[in-house]
C-alpha positions in Angstrom: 162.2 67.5 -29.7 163.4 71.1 -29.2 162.2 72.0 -33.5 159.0 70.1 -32.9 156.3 70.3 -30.8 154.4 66.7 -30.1 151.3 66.4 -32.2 152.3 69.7 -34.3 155.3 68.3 -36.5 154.4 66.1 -39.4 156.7 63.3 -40.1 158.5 64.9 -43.0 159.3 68.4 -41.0 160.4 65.8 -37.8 162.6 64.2 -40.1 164.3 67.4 -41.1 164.3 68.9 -37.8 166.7 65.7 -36.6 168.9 66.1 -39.9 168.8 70.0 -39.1 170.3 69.4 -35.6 172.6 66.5 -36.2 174.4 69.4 -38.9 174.4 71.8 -36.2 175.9 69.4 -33.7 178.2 68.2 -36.2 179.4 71.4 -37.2 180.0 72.7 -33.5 181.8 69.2 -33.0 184.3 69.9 -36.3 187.8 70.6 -36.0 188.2 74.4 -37.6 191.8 74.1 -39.4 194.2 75.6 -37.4 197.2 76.8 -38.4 200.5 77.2 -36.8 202.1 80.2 -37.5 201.6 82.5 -34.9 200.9 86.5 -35.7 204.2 87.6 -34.6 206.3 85.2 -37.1 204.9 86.7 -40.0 206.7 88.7 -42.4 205.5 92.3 -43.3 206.1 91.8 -46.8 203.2 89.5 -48.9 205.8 88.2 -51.2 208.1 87.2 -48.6 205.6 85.6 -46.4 203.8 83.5 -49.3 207.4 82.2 -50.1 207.9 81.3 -46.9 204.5 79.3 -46.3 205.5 77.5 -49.6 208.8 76.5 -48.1 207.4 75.9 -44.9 205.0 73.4 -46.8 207.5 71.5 -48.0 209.2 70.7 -44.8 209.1 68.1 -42.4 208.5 69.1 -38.5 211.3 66.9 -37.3 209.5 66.4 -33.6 206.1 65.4 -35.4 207.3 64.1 -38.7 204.4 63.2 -40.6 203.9 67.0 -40.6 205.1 70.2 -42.1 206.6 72.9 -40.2 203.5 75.3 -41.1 201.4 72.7 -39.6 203.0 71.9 -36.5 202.7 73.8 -33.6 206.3 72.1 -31.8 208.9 74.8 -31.2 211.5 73.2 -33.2 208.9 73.8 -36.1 209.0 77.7 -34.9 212.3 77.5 -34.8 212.7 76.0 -38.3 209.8 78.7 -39.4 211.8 81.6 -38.0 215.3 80.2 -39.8 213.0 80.2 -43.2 212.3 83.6 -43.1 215.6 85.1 -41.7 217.5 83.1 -44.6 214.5 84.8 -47.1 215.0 88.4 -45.5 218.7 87.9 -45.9 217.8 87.3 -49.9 218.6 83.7 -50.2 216.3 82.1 -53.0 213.9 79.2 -52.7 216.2 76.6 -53.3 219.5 77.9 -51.2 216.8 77.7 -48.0 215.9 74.5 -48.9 219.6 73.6 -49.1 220.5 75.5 -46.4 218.4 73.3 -44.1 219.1 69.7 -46.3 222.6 70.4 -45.3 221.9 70.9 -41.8 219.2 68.3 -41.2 219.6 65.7 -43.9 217.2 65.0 -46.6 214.8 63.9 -44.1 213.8 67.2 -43.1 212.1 67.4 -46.8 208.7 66.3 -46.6 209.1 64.8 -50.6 212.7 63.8 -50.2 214.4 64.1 -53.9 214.9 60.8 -56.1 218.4 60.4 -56.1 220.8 57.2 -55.1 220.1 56.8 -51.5 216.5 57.8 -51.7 216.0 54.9 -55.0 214.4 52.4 -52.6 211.7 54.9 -50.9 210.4 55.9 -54.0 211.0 52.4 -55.8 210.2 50.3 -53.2 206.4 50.6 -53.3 205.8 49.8 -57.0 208.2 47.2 -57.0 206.6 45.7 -53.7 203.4 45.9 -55.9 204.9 44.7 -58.9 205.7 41.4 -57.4 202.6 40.8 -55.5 200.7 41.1 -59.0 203.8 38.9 -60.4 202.9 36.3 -57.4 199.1 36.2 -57.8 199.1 36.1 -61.5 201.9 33.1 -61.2 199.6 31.4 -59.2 196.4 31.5 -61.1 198.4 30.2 -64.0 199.6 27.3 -62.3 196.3 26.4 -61.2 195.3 27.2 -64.7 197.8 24.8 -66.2 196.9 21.6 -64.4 195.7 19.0 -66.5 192.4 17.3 -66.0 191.9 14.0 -64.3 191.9 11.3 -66.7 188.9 9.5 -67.2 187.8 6.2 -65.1 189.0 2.9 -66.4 186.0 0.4 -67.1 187.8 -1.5 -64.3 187.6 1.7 -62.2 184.0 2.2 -62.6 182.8 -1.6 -62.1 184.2 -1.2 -59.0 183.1 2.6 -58.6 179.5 0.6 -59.2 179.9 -1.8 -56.5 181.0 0.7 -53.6 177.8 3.0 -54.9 175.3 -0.1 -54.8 176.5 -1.5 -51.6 175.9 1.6 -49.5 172.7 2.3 -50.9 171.8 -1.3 -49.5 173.1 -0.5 -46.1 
């Protein structure tokens, strides 16, 4: 062990000398977040640039799609990053950006696509889907619920119940 010499190290201090380096290693190994905007897209102007990272949030990288343009590093993304800011320089607001680029890409590009008639079944679909799988499950426990008991054995029934349980027990 490189913290502990052999026959110097008590149990205890080996045990924290492992932990000790499996954190080091672990925090050489982890990812440091990285973000995609590159130095030369930002905007000089603080108010600017924080409203177009907060657009940029909200919008889908259409190459990677399950991330938003100010995490992707594809060059549509750029693109779409550079278009952000130009339509903010020019004085558009939040919103017109936003529907500046809905227009042009569809509501897809919107990372949280709004709830409106054609969008109903993405945002519906998944409690309803879970709706009816409760509906199914709690159907089925009450049908098993709702069967009745066996009746009870005839004295005919168990005569001969008798006879099949006495004439194994002999064989």
């Amino acid at each position: 062990m490189l913290l502990c010499r052999p026959g110097l190290c008590r149990p205890g201090r080996r045990l924290a000398a492992v932990a000790m380096l499996a954190g080091l290693v672990w925090a050489a190994a982890a990812p440091a977040p990285v973000w995609a905007v590159s130095p030369d897209e930002v905007l000089a102007d603080p108010a600017l640039e924080a409203r177009a990272r907060d657009i940029s949030r909200d919008l889908r990288c259409l190459v990677c799609q399950n991330q938003s343009i100010d995490d992707s590093n594809a060059g549509l993304a750029r693109d779409l990053r550079l278009l952000v800011r130009e339509r903010l320089k020019a004085g558009d607001s939040d919103d017109a950006v936003i529907a500046w680029l809905t227009a042009r890409y569809g509501d897809f590009v919107r990372l949280k696509p709004p709830f409106q008639p054609n969008t109903w079944l993405l945002w519906l679909g998944p409690p309803l889907v879970l709706a009816a799988g409760a509906a199914a499950i709690a159907w089925r426990l009450g049908t098993r619920r709702a069967a009745p008991p066996p009746a009870p054995l005839s004295a005919d029934e168990r005569a001969r119940l008798q006879r099949v349980l006495e004439s194994d027990g002999a064989a």
